[in-house]
C-alpha positions in Angstrom: -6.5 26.3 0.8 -2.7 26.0 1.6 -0.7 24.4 -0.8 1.1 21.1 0.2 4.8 21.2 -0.1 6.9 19.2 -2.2 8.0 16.7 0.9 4.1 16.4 1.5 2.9 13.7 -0.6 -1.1 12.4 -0.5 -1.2 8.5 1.0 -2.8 7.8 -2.2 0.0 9.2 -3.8 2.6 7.3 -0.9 1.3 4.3 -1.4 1.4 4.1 -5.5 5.0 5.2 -5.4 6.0 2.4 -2.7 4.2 -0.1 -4.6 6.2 1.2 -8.2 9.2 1.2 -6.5 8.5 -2.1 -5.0 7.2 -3.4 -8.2 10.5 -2.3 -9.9 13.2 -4.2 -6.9 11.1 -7.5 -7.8 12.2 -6.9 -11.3 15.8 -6.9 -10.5 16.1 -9.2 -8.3 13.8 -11.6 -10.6 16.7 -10.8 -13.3 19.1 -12.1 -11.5 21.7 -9.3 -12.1 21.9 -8.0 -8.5 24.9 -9.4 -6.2 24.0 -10.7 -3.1 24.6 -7.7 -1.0 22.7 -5.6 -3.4 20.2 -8.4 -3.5 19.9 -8.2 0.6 19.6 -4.8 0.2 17.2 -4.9 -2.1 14.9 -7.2 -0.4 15.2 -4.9 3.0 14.1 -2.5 0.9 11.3 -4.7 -0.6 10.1 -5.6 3.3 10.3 -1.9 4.4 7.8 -1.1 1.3 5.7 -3.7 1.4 4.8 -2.9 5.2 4.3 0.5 3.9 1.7 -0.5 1.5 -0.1 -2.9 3.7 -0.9 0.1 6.6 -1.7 2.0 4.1 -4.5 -0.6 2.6 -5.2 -1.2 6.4 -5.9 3.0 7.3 -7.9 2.9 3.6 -10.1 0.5 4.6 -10.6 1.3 8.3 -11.6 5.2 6.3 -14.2 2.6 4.2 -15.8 1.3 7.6 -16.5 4.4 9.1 -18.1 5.8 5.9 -20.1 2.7 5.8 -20.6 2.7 9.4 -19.3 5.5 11.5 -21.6 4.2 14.6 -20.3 1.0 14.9 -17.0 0.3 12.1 -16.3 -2.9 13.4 -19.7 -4.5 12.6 -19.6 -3.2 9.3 -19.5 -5.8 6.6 -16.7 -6.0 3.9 -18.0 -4.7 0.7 -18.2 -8.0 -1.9 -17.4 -6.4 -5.0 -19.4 -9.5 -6.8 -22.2 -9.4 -5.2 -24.9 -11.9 -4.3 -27.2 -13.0 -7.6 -28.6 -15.9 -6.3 
């Protein structure tokens, strides 16, 4: 099995990064120490990594459907993690 380069990164491993590094712009800015400019840059930033994270939520659960249902992923139901106990 070849061994992944340093560049390559899993999407599992993508999307955990983004969402640190997103996680850690909302604390600045929320600290109010940030000057405007860095602040719009910042919340660029903030955009570009939050689209990030919702494709890769969106390829993660497309992957769920076809497990579920690789004949037809698009009838497949969402999984309710509560689940029905009436």
């Amino acid at each position: 099995m070849p061994k992944k380069s340093p560049n390559e990164t899993s999407p599992v491993a993508h999307f955990e990064q983004s969402l640190e590094e997103l996680e850690q712009l909302v604390e600045k800015m929320e600290a109010g120490d940030l000057s405007l400019e860095q602040s719009l840059s910042a919340y660029e930033r903030g955009v570009g990594l939050y689209r990030q994270c919702q494709q890769a939520l969106e390829q993660a659960e497309l992957r769920v459907r076809l497990l579920t249902d690789p004949a037809q992923p698009d009838k497949s139901e969402p999984f309710d993690p509560v689940g029905d106990d009436d």
